[in-house]
CHARMM-style PDB file with segment names, atoms N, HN, CA, C and O in Angstrom:
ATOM      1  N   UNK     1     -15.145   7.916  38.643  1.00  0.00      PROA
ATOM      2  CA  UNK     1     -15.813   7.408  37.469  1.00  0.00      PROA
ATOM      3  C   UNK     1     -15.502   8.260  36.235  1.00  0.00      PROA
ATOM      4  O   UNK     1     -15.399   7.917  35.057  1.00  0.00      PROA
ATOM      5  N   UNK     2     -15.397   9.272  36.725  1.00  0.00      PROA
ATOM      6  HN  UNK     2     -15.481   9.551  37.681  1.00  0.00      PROA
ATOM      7  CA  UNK     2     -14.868  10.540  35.259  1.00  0.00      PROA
ATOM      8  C   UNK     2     -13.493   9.822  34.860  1.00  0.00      PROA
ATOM      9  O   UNK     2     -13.529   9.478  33.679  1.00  0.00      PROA
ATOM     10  N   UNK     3     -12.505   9.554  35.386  1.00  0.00      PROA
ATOM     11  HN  UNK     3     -12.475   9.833  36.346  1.00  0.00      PROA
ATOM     12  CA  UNK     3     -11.418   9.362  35.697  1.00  0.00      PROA
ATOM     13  C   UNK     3     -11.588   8.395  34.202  1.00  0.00      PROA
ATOM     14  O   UNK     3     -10.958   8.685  33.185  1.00  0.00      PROA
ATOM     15  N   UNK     4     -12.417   7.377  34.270  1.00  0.00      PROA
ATOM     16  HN  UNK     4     -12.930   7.142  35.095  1.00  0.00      PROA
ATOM     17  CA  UNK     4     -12.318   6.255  33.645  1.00  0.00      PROA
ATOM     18  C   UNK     4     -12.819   6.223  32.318  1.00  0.00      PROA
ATOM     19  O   UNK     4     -12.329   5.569  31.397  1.00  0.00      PROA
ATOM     20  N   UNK     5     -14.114   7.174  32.244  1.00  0.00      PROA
ATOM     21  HN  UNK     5     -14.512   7.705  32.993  1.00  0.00      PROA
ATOM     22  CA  UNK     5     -14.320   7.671  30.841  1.00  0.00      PROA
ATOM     23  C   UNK     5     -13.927   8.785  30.082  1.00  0.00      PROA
ATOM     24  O   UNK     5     -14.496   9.159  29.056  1.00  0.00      PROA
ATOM     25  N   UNK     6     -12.741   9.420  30.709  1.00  0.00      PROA
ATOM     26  HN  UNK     6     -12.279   9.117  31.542  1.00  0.00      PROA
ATOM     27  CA  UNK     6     -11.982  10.253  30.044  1.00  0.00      PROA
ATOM     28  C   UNK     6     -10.632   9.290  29.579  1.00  0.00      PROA
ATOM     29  O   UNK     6     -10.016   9.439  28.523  1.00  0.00      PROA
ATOM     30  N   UNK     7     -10.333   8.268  30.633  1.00  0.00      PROA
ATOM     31  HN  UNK     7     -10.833   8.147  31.490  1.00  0.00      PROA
ATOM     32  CA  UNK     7      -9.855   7.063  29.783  1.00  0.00      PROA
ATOM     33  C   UNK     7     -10.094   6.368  28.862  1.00  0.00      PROA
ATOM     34  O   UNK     7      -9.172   6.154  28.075  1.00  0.00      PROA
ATOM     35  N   UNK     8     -11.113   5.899  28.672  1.00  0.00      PROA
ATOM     36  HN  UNK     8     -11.862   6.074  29.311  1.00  0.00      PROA
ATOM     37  CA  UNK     8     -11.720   5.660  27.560  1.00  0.00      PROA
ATOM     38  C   UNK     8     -12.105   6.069  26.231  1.00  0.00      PROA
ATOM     39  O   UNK     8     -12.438   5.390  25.259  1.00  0.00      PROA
ATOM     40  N   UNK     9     -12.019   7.016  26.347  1.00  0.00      PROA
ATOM     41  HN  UNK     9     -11.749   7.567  27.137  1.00  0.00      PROA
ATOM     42  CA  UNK     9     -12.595   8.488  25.051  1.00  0.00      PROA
ATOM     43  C   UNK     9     -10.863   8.652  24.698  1.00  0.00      PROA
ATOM     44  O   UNK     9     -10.428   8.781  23.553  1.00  0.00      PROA
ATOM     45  N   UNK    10     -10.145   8.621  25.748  1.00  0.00      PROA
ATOM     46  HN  UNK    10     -10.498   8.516  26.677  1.00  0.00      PROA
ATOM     47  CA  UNK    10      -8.669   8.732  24.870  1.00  0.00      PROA
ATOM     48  C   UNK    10      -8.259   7.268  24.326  1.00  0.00      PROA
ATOM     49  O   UNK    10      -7.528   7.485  23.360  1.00  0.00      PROA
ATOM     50  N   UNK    11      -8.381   6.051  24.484  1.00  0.00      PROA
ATOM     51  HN  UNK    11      -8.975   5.874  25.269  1.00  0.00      PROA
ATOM     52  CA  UNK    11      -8.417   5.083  23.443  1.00  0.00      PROA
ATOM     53  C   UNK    11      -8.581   4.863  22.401  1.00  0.00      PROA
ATOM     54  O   UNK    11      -7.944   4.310  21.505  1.00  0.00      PROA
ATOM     55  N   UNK    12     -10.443   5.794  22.608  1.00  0.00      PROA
ATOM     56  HN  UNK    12     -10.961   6.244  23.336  1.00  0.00      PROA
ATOM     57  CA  UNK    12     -10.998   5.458  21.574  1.00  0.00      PROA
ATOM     58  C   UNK    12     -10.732   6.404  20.429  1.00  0.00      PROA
ATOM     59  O   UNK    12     -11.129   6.062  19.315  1.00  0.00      PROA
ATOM     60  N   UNK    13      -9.979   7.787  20.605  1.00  0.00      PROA
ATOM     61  HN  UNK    13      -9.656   8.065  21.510  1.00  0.00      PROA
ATOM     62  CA  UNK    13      -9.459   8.460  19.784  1.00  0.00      PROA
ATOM     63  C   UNK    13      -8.183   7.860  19.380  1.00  0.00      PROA
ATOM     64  O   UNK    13      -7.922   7.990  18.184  1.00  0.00      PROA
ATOM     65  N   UNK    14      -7.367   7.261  20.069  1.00  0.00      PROA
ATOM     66  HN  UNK    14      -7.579   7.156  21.040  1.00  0.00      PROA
ATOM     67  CA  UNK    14      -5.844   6.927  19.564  1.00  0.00      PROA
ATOM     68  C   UNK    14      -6.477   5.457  18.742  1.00  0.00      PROA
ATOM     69  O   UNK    14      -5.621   4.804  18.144  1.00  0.00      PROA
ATOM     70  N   UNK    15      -7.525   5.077  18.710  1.00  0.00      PROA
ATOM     71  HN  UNK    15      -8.220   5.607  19.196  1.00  0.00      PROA
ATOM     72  CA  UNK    15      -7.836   3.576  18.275  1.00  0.00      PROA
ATOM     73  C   UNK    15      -8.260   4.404  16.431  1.00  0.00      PROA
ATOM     74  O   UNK    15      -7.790   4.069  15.344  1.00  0.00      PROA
ATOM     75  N   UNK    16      -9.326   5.566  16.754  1.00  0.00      PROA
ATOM     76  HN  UNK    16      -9.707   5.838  17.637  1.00  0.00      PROA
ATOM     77  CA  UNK    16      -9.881   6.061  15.588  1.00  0.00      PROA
ATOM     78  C   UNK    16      -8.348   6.421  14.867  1.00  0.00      PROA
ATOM     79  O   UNK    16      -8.168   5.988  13.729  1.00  0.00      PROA
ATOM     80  N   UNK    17      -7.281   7.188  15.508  1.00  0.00      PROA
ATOM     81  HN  UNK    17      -7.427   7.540  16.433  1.00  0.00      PROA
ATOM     82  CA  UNK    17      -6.228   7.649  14.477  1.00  0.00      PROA
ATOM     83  C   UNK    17      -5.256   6.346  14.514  1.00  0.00      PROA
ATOM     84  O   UNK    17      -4.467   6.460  13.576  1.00  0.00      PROA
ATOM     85  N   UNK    18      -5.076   5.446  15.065  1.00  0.00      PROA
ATOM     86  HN  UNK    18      -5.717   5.354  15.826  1.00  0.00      PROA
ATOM     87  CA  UNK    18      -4.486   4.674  14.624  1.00  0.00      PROA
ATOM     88  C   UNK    18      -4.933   3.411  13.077  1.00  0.00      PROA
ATOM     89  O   UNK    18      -4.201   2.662  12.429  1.00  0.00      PROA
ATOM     90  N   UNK    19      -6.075   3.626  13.010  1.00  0.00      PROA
ATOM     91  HN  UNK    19      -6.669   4.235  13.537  1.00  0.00      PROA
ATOM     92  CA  UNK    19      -7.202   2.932  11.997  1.00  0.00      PROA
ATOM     93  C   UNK    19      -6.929   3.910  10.361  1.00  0.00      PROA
ATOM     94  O   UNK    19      -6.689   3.422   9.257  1.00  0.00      PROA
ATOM     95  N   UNK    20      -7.037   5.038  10.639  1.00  0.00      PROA
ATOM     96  HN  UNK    20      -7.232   5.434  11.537  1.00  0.00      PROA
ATOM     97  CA  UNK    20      -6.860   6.122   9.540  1.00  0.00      PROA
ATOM     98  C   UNK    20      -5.341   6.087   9.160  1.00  0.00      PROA
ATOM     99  O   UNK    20      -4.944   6.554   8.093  1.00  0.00      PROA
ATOM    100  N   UNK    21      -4.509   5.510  10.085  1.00  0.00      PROA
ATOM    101  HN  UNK    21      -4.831   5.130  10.952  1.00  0.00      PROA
ATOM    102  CA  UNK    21      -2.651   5.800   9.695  1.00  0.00      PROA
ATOM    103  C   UNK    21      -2.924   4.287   8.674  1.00  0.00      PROA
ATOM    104  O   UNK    21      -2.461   4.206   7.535  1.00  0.00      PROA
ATOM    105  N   UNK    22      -3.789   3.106   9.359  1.00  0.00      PROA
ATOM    106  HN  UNK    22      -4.164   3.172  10.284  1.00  0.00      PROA
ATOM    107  CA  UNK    22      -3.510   1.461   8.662  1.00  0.00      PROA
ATOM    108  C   UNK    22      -4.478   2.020   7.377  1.00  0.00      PROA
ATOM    109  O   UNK    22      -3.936   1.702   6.319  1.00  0.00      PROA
ATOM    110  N   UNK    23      -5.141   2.404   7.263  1.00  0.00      PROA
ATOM    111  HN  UNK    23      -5.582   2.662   8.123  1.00  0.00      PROA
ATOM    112  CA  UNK    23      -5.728   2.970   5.997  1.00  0.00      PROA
ATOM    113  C   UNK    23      -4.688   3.576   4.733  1.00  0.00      PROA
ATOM    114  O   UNK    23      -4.607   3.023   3.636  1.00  0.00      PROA
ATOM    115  N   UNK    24      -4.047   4.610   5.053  1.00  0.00      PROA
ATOM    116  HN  UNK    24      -4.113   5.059   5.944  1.00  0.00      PROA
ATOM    117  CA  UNK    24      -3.181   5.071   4.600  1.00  0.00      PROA
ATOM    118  C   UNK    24      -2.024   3.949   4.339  1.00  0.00      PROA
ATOM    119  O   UNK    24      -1.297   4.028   3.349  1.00  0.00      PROA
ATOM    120  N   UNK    25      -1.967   3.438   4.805  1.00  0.00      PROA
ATOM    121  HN  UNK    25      -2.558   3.374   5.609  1.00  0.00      PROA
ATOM    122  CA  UNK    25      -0.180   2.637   4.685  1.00  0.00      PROA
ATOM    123  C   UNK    25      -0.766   1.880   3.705  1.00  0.00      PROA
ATOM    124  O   UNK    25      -0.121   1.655   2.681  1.00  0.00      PROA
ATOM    125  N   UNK    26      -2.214   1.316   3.879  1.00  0.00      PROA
ATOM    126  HN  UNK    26      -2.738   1.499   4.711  1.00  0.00      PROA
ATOM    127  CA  UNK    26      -2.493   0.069   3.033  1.00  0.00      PROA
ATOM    128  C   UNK    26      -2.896   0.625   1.600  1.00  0.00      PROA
ATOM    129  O   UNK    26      -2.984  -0.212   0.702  1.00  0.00      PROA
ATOM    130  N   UNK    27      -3.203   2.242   1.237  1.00  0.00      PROA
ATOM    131  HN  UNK    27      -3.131   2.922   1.967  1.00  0.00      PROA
ATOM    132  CA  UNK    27      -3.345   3.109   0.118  1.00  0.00      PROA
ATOM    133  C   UNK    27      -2.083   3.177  -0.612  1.00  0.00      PROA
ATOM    134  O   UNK    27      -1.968   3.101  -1.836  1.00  0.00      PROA
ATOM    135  N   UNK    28      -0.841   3.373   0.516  1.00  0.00      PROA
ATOM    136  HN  UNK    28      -0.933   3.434   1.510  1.00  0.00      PROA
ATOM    137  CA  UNK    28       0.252   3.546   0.058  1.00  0.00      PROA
ATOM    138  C   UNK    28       0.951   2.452  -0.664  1.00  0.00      PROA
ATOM    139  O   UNK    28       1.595   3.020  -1.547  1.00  0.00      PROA
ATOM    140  N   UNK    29       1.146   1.212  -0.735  1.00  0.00      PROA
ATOM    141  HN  UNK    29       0.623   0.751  -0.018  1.00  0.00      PROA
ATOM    142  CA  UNK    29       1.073  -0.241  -0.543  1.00  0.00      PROA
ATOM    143  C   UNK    29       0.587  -0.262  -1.786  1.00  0.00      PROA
ATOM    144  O   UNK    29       1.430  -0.202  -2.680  1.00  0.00      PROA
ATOM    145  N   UNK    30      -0.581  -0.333  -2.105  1.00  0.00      PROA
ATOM    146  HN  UNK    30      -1.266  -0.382  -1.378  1.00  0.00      PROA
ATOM    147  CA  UNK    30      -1.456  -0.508  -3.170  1.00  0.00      PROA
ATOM    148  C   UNK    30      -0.846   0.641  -4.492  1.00  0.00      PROA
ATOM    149  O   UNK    30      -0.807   0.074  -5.584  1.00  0.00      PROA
ATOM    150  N   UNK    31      -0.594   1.448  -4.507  1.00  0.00      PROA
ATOM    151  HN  UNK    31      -0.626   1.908  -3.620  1.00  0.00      PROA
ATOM    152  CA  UNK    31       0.203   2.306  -5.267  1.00  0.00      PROA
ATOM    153  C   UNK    31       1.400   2.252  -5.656  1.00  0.00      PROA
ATOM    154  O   UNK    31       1.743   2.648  -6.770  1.00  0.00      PROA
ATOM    155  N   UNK    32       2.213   1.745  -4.777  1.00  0.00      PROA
ATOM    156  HN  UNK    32       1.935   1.423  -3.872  1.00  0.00      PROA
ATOM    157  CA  UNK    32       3.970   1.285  -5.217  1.00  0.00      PROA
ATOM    158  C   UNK    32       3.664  -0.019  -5.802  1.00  0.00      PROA
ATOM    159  O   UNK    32       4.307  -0.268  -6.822  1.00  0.00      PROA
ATOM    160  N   UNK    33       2.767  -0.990  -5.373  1.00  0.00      PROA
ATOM    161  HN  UNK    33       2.244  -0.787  -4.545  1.00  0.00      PROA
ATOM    162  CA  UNK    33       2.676  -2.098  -6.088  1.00  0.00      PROA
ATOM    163  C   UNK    33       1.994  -1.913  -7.480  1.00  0.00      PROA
ATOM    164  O   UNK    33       2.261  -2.702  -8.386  1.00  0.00      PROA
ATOM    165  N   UNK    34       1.177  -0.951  -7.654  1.00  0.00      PROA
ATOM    166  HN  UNK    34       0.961  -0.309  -6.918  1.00  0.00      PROA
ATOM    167  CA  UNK    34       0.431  -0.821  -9.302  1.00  0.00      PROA
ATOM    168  C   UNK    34       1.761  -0.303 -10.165  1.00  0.00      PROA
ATOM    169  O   UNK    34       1.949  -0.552 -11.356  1.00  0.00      PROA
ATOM    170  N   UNK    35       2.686   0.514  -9.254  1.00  0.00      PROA
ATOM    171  HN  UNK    35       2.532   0.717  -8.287  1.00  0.00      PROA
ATOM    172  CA  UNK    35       3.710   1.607 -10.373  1.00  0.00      PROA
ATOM    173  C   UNK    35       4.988   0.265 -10.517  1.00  0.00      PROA
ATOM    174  O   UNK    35       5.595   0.053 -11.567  1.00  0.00      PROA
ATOM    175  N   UNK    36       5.208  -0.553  -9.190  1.00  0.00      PROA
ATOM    176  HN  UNK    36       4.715  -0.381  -8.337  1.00  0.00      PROA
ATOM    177  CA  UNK    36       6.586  -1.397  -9.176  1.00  0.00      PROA
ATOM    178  C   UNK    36       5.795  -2.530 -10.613  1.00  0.00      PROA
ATOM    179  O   UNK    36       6.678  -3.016 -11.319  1.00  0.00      PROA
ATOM    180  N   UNK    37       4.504  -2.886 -10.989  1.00  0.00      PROA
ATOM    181  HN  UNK    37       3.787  -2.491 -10.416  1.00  0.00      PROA
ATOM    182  CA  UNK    37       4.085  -3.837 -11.905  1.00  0.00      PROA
ATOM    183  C   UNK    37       4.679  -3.181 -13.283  1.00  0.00      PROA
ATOM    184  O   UNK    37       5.504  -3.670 -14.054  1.00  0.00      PROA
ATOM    185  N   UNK    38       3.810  -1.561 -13.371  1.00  0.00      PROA
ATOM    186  HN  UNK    38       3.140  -1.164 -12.744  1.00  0.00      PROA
ATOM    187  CA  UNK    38       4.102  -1.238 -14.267  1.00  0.00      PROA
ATOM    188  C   UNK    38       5.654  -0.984 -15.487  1.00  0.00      PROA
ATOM    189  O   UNK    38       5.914  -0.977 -16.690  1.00  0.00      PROA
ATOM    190  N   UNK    39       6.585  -0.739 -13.598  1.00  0.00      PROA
ATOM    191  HN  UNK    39       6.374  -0.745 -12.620  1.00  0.00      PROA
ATOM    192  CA  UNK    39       8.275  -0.808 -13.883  1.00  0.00      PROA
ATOM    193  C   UNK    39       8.082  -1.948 -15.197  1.00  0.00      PROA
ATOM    194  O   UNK    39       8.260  -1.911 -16.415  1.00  0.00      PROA
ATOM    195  N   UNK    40       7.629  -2.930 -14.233  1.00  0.00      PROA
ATOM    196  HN  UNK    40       7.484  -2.960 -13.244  1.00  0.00      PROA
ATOM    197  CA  UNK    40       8.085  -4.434 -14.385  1.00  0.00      PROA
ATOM    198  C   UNK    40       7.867  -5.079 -16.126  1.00  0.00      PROA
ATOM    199  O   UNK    40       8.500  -5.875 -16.820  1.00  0.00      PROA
ATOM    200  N   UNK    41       6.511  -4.165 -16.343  1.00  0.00      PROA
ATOM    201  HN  UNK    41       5.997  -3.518 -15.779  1.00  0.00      PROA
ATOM    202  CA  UNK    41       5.679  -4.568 -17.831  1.00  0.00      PROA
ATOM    203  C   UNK    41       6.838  -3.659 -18.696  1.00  0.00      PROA
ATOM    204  O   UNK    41       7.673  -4.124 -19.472  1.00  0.00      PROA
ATOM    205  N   UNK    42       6.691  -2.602 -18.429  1.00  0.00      PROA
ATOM    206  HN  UNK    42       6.013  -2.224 -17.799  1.00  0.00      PROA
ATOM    207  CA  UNK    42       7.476  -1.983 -19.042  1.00  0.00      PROA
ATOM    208  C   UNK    42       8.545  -2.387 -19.818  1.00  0.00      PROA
ATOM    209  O   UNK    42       8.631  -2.510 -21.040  1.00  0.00      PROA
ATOM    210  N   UNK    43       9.681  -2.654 -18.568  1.00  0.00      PROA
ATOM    211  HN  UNK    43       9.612  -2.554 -17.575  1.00  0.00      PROA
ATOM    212  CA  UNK    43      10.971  -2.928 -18.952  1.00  0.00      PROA
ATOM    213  C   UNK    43      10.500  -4.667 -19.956  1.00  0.00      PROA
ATOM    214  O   UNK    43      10.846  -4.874 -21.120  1.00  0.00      PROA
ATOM    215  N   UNK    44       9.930  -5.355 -19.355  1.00  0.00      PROA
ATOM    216  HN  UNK    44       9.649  -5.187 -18.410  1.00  0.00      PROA
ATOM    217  CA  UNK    44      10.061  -6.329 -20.424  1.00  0.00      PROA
ATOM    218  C   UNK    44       9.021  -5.947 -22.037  1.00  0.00      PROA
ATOM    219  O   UNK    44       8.605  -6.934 -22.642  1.00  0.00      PROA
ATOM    220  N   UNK    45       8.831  -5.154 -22.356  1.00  0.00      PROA
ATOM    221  HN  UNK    45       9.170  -4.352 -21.864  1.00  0.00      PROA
ATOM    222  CA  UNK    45       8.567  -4.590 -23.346  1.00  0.00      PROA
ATOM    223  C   UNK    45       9.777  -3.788 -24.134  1.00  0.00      PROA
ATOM    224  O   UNK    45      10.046  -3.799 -25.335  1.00  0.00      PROA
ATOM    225  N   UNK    46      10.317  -3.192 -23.206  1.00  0.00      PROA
ATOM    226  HN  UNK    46      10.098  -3.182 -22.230  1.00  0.00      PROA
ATOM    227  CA  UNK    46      11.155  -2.992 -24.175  1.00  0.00      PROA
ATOM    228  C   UNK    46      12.626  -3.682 -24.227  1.00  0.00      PROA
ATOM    229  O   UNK    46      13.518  -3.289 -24.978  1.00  0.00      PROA
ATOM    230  N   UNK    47      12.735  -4.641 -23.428  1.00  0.00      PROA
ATOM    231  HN  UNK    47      12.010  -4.961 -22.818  1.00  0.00      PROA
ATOM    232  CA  UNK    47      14.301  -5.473 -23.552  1.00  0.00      PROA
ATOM    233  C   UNK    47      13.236  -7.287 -23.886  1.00  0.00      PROA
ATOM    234  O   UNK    47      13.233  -8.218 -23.080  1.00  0.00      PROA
ATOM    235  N   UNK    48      12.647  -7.284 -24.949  1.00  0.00      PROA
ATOM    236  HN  UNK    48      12.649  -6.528 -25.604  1.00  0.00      PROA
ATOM    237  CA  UNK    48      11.832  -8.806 -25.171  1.00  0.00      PROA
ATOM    238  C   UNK    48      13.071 -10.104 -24.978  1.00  0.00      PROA
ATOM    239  O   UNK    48      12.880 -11.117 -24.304  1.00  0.00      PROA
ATOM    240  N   UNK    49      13.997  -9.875 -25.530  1.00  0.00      PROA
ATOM    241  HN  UNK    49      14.151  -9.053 -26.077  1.00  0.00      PROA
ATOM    242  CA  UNK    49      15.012 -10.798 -25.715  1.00  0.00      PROA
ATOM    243  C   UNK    49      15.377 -11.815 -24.262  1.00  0.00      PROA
ATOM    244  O   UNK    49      16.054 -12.841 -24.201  1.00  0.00      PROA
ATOM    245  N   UNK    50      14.633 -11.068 -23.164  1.00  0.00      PROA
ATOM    246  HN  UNK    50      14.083 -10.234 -23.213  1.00  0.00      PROA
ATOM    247  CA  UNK    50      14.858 -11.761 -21.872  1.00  0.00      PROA
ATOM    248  C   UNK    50      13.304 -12.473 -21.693  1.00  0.00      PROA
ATOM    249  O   UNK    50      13.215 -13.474 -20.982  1.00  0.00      PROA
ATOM    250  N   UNK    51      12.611 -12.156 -22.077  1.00  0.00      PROA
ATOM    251  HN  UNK    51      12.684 -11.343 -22.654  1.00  0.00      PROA
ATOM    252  CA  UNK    51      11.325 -12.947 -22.164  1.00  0.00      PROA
ATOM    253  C   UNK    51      11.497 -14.049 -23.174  1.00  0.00      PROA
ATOM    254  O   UNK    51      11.859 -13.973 -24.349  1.00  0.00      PROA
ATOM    255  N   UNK    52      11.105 -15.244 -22.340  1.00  0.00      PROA
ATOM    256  HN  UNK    52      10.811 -15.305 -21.386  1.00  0.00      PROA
ATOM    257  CA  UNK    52      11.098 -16.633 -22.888  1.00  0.00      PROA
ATOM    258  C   UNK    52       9.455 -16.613 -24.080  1.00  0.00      PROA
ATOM    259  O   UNK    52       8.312 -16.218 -23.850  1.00  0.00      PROA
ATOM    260  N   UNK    53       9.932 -17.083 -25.023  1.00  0.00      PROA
ATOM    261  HN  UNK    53      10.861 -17.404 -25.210  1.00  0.00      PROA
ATOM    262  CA  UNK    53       8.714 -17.906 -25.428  1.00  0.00      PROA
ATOM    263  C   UNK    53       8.333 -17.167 -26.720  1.00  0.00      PROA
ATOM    264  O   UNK    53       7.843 -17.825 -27.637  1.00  0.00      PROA
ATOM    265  N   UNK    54       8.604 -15.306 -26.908  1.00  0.00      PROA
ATOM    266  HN  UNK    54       9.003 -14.772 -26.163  1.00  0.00      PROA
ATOM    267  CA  UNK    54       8.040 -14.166 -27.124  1.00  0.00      PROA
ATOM    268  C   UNK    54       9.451 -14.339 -28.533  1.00  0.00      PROA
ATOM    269  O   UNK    54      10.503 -14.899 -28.225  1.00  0.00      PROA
ATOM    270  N   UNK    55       9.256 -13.817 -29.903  1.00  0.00      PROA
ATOM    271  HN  UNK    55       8.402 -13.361 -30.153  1.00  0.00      PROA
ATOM    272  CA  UNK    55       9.948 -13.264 -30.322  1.00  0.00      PROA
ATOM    273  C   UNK    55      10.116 -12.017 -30.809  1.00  0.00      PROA
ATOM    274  O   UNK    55       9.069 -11.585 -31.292  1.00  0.00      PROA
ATOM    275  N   UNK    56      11.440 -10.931 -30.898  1.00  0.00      PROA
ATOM    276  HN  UNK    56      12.290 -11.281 -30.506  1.00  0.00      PROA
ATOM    277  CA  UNK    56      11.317  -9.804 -30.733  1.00  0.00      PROA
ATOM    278  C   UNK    56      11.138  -8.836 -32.185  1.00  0.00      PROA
ATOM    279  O   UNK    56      12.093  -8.691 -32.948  1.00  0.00      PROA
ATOM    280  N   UNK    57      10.124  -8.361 -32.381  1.00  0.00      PROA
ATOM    281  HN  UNK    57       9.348  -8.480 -31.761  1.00  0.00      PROA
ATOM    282  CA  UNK    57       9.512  -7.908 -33.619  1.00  0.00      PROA
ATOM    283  C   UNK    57      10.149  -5.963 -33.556  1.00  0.00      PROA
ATOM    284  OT1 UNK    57       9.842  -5.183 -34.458  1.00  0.00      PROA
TER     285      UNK     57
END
């Protein structure tokens, strides 16, 4: 019976650090996507001439 809840307690630790790594990836994720937007605003701020609609002042 030990056998089985020392099985268990190691799950439930590889379950707890596997939860904290999907945490992280999804932090990480969220950060390249705020900086890849910002690329994105950026550059069409300063090259307007490729933006439709906008004229360049």
């Amino acid at each position: 019976m030990s056998g089985l809840l020392a099985l268990l307690d190691d799950v439930a630790a590889i379950a707890k650090v596997a939860a904290a790594s999907v945490d992280d990836i999804a932090a990480a994720a969220a950060k390249a996507g705020t900086k890849a937007a910002g690329v994105v605003i950026d550059d069409a701020a300063v090259t307007p001439k490729y933006v439709h609609g906008f004229q360049a002042d």
